[in-house]
C-alpha positions as CSV (number, residue, x, y, z in Angstrom):
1,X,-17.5,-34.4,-28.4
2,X,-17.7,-31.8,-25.2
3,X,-17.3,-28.6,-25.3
4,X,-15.5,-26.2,-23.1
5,X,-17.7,-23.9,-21.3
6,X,-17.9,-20.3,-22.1
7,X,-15.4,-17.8,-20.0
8,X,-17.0,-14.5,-20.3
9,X,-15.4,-11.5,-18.7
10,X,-17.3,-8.2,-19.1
11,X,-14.6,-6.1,-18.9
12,X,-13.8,-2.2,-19.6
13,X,-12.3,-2.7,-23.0
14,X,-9.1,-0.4,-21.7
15,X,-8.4,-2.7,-18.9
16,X,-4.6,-3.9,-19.1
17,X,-2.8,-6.0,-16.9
18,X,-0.5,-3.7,-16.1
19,X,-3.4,-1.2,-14.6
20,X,-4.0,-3.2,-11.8
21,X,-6.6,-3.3,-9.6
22,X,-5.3,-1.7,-6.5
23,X,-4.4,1.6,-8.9
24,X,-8.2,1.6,-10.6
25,X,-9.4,2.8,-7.5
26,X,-10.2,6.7,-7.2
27,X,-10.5,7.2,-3.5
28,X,-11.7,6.2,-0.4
29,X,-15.1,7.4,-1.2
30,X,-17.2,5.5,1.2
31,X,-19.8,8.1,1.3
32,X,-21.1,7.5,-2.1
33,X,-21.4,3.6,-0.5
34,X,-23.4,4.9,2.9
35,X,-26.1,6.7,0.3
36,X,-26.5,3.6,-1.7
37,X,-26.9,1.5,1.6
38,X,-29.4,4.0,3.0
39,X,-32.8,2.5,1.5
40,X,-31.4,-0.9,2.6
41,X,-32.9,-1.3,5.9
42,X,-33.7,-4.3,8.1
43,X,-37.1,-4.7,8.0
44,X,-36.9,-4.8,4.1
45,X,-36.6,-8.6,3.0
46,X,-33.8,-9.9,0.5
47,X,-34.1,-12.7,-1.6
48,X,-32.9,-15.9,-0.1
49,X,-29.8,-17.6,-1.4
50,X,-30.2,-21.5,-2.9
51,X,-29.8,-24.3,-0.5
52,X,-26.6,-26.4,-1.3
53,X,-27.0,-29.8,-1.9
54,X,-23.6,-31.0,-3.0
55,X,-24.4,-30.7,-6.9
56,X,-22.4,-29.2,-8.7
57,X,-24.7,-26.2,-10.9
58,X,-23.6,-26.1,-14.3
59,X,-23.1,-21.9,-13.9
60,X,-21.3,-19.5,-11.9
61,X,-21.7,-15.9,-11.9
62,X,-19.3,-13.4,-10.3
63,X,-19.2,-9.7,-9.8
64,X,-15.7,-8.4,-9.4
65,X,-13.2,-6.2,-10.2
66,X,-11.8,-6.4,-14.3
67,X,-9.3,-8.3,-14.9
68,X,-8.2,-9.4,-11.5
69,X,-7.7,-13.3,-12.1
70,X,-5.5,-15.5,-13.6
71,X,-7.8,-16.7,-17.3
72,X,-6.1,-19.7,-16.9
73,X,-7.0,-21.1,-13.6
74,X,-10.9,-20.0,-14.8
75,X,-10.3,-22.2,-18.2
76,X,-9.0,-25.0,-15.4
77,X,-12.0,-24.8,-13.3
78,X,-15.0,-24.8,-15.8
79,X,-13.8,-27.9,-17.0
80,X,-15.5,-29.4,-14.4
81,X,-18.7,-28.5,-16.5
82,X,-19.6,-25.0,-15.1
83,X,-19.9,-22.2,-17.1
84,X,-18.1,-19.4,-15.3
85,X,-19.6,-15.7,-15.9
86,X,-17.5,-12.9,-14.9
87,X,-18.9,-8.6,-14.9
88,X,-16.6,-6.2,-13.4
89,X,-17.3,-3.2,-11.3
90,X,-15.0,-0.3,-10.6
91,X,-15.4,0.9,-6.9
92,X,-16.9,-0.8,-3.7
93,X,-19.4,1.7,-4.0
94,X,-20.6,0.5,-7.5
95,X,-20.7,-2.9,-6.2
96,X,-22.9,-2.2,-2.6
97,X,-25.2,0.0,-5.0
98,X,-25.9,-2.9,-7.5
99,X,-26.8,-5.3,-4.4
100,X,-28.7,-3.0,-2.6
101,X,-30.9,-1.7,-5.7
102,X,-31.6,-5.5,-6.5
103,X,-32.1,-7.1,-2.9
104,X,-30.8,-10.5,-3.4
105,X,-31.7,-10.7,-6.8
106,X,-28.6,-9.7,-8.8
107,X,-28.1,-12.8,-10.1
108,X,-24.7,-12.7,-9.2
109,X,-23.3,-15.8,-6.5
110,X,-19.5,-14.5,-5.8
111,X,-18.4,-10.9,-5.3
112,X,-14.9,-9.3,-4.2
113,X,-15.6,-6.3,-1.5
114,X,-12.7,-5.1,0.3
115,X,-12.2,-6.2,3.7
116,X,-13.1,-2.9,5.1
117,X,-16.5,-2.9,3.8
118,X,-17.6,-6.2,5.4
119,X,-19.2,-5.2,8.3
120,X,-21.5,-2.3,6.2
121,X,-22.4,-5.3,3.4
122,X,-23.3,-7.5,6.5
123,X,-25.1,-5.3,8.9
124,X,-27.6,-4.3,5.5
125,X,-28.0,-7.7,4.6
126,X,-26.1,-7.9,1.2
127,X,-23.7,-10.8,2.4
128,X,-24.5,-14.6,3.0
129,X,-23.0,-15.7,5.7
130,X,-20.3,-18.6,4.7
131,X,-20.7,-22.2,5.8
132,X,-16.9,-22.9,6.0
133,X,-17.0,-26.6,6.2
134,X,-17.6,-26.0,2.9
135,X,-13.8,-24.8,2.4
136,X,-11.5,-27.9,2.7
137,X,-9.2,-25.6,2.1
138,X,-9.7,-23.0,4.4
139,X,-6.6,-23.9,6.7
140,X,-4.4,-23.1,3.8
141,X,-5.0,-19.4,4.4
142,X,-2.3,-18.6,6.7
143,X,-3.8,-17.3,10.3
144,X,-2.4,-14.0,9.9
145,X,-4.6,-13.0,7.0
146,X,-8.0,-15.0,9.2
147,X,-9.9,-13.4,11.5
148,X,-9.7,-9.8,10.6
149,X,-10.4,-6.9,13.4
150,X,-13.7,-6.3,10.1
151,X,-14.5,-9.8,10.0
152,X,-14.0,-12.2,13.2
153,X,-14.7,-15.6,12.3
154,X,-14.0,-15.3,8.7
155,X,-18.2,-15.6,9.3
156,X,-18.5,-13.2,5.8
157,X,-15.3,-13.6,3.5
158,X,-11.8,-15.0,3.1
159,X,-8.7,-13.3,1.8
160,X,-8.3,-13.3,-2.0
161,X,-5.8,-11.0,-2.5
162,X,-3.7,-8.8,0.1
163,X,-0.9,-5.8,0.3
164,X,0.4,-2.2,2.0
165,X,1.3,0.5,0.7
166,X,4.6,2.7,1.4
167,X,6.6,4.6,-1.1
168,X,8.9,4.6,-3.7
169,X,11.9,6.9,-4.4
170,X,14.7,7.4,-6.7
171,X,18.2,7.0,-4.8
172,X,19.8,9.0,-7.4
173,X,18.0,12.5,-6.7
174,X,17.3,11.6,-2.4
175,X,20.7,10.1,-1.3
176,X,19.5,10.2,2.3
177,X,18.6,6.9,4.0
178,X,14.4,6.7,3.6
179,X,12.7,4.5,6.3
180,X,9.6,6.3,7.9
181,X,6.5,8.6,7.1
182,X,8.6,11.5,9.0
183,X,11.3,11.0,6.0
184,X,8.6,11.0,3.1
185,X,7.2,14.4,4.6
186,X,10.7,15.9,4.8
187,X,11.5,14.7,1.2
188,X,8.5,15.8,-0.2
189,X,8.7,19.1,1.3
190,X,12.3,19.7,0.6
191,X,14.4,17.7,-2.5
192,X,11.2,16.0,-4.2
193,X,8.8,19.1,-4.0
194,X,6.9,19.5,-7.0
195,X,8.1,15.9,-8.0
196,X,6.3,14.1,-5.7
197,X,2.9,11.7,-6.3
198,X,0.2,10.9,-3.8
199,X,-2.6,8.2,-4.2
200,X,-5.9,9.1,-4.5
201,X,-7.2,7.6,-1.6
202,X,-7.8,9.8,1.5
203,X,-7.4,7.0,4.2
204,X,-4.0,6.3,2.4
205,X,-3.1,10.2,1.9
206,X,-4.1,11.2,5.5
207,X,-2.2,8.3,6.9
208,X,1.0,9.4,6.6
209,X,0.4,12.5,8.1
210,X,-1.1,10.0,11.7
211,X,2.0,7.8,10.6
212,X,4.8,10.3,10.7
213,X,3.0,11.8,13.9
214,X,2.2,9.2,16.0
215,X,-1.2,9.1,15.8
216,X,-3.6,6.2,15.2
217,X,-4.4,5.7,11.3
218,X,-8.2,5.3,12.5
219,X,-8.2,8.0,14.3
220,X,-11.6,9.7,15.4
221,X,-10.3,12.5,17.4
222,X,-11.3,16.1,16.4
223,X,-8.0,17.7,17.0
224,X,-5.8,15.1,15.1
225,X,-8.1,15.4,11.8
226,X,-7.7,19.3,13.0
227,X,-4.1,18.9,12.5
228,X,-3.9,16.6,9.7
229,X,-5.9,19.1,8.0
230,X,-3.9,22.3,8.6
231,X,-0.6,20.5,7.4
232,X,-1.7,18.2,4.6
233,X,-4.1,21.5,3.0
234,X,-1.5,24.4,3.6
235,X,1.8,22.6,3.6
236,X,2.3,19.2,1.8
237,X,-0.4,19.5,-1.2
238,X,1.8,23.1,-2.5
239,X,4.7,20.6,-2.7
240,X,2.8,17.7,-4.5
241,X,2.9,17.3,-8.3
242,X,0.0,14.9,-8.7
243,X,-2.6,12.4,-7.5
244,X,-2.4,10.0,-9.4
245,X,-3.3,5.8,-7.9
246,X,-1.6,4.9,-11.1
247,X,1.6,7.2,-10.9
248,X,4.0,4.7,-10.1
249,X,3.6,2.2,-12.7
250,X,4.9,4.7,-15.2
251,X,6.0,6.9,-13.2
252,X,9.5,4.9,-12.1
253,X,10.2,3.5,-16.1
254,X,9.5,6.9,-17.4
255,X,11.1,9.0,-14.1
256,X,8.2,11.9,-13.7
257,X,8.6,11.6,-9.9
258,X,11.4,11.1,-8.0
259,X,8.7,10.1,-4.8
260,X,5.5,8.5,-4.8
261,X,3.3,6.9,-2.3
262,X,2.3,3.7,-3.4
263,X,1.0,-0.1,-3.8
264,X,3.6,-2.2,-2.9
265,X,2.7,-4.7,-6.0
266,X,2.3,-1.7,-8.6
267,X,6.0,-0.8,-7.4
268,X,7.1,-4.0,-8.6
269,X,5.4,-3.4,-12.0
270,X,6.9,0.0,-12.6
271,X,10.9,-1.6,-11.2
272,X,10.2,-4.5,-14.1
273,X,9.7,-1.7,-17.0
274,X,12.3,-0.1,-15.8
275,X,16.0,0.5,-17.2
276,X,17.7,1.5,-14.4
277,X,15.3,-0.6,-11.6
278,X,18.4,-0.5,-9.2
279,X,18.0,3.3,-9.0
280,X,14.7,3.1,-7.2
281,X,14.3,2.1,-3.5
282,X,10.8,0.6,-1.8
283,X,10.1,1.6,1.7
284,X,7.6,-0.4,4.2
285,X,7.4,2.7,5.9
286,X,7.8,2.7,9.9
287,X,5.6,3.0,11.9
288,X,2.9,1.9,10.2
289,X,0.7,1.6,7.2
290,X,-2.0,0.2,5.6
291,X,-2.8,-3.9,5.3
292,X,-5.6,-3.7,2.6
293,X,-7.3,-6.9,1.8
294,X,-9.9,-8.0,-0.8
295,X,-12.0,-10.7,-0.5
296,X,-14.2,-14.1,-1.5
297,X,-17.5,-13.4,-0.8
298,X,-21.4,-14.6,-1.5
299,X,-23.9,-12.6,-2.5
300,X,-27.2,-12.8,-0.9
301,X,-29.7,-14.3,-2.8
302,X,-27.3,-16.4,-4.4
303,X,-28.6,-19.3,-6.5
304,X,-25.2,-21.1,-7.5
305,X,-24.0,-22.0,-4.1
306,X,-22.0,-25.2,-4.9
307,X,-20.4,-24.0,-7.6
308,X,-19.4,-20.9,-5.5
309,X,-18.2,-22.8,-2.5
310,X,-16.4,-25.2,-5.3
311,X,-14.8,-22.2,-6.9
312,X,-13.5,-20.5,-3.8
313,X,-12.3,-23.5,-2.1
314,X,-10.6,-24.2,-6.2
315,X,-9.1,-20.7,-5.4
316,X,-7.2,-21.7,-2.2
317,X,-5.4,-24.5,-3.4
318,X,-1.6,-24.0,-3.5
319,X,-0.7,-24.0,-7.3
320,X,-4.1,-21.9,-8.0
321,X,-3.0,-19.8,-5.6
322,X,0.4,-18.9,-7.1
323,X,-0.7,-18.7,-10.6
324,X,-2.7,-15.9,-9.1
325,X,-0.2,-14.2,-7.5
326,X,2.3,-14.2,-10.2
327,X,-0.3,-12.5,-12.6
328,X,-1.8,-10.0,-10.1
329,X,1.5,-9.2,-8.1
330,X,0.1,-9.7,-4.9
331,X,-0.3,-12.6,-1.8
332,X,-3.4,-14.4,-1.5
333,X,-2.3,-15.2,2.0
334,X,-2.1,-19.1,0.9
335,X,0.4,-20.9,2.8
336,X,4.2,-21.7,0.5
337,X,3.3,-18.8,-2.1
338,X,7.0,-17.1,-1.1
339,X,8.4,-20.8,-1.4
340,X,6.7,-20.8,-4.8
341,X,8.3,-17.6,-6.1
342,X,11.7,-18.9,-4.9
343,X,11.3,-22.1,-7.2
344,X,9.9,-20.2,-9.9
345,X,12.6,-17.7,-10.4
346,X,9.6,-14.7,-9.6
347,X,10.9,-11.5,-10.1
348,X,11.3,-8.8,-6.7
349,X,9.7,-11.3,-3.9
350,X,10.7,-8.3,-1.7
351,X,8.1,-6.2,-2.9
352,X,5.1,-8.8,-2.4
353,X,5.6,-10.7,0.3
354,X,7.2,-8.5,3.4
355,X,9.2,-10.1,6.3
356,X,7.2,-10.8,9.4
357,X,8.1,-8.2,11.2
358,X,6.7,-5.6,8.3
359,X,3.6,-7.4,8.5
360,X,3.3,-7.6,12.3
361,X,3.0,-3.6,12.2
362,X,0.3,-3.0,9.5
363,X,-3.0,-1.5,10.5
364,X,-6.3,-2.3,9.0
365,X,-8.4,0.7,7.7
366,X,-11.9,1.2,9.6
367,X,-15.1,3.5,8.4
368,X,-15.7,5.3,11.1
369,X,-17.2,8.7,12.0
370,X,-13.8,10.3,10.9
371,X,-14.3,9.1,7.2
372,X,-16.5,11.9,5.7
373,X,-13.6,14.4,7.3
374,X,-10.6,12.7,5.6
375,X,-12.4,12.7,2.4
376,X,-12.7,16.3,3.1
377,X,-9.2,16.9,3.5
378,X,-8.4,15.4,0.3
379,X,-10.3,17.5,-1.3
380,X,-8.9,20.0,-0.2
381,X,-5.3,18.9,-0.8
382,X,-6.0,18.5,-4.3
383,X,-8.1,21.9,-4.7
384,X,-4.6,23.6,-3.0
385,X,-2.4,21.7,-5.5
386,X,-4.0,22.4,-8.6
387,X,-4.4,26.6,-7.7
């Protein structure tokens, strides 16, 4: 009689579904990633990756983050006769350190990098570049989430997962209309001081200072980080209660904060705990915030590459797609997934797929030379809000 292939998933044995991956992350600590890249230069040779030949390898291993797919749709695929193998990593960093230390021999064939982080992987070697004839279903990604400003070409990785952040607030303590980064300052500093929550990610913290000013999120430009730093260090972080990625998943059912910047998928799972869920308001702030994006990826050196290319393109398909969605709370960027949630009575659509327009206005985050200074300033904040 066959047997169903092993699912393993090397996971933190704390990992919940309701900690979800966009919260796990600690910061925007691309530093620690720059050192681990730093031994990994061009002249050094990598491992090369199998050569497909349209069978099907009875294993697939995959480095991502824990607990970020549907079990289900992993119990559906390996019953095509491949053993899927899954270990989990908890930053970008950890992730570029592993491939860089091995060199193409990891032994892992799929990874999940954020979309930001493409062009360091690339540039050092750690990505293989994707064949995507390989992806029938490729052109079910919608073209909005293709061709990113980090990835032209889709030559490195396609969307997995995608979302924004903004902020969350109870209508009960601020009663004034809440629709822009100006309006989160002026709460936080006034009516929601000491009751306000920040995430812990300094691309996302500093932002809303460049949001509620004008000033591009990716900004390089000495006297805006100048700026940024004087108000966020001496003003906002003596008003802030905590930074805390995960704040809003409890913090909206148990009411600690009456603001918090946030994930707009981990709003969702803190409005479904809650009681009173029509007491808190989501705003896509104006005039702009973040559109994060995680991705499918192969690892150099990889020696599973049909059953990669197999599991990816198993990934795009419409019903896969939504299963994954409705268990991670965010858009894969598939094609139909809001028609989906509409036929499958999906709890707050609102808060994972945003109208066009919301969308349209989003700005990619860059690593640039005015990194190491935002991760600077907050430190900082924090150091001022704990004294």
């Amino acid at each position: 009689m066959a047997t169903t292939p092993d699912f393993r998933a090397l996971i933190p044995t704390g990992s919940t579904a309701r900690i979800t991956r966009r919260a796990l992350l600690s910061g925007f600590v691309v530093l620690g990633a720059a050192g681990a890249l730093s031994a990994c230069s061009p002249n050094k040779t990598f491992a090369a990756s199998a050569k497909l030949d349209g069978v099907m390898e009875n294993k697939l291993n995959i480095y991502s983050w824990g607990d970020y797919d549907d079990p289900g749709n992993i119990t559906t695929f390996m019953k095509n006769g491949t053993t899927v193998q899954f270990d989990s990593y908890g930053s970008n960093e950890e992730l570029i350190a592993k491939l860089g230390a091995t060199r193409g021999t990891s032994g892992y064939d799929i990874i999940v990098p954020t979309g930001s982080y493409i062009p360091m992987m690339s540039q050092n070697g750690l990505l293989e570049e994707l064949q995507l004839d390989q992806l029938k279903n490729f052109e079910n990604i919608e073209p909005l989430y293709r061709n990113q400003s980090w990835d032209p070409g889709n030559k490195y990785s396609v969307c997995k997962n995608w979302g924004t952040t903004g902020y969350a607030y109870d209508a009960r303590v601020i009663t004034t209309p809440m629709e822009s980064w100006a309006d989160f300052l002026e709460a936080a500093t006034g009516v929601a001081s000491k009751k306000t929550a920040l995430l812990e990610d300094s691309w996302e913290v500093c932002s809303i200072y460049f949001g509620a000013h004008g000033i591009d999120l990716n900004t390089t430009n000495k006297a805006d980080l100048d700026a940024c730093e004087e108000y966020m260090v001496k003003t906002l972080a003596t008003h802030i209660k905590a930074f805390n990625s995960t704040a809003v998943t409890s913090g909206i059912p148990e009411e600690t904060f009456v603001l918090m910047q946030a994930f707009n998928g981990d709003v969702r799972l803190g409005m479904q705990e809650s009681d009173s869920p029509e007491s808190w308001k989501f705003v896509y702030p104006t005039p702009t915030a973040n559109i994060w994006m995680d991705t499918w990826a192969i690892a150099k050196g990889a020696q599973n590459l049909d059953a990669a290319y197999a599991f990816i393109d198993y990934m795009l398909e419409p019903e896969v797609s939504f299963r994954e969605v409705d268990y991670m709370g965010y858009n894969t960027g598939v094609v139909g997934m809001a028609d989906l949630a509409a036929a499958n009575d999906f709890e707050l659509p609102e808060l994972v797929f945003p109208p066009d327009e919301v969308v349209a206005r989003l700005t990619a985050s860059e690593i640039n030379s005015g990194t190491e200074r935002i991760v600077k300033i907050l430190n900082r904040m924090m150091a001022q809000a704990a004294s």
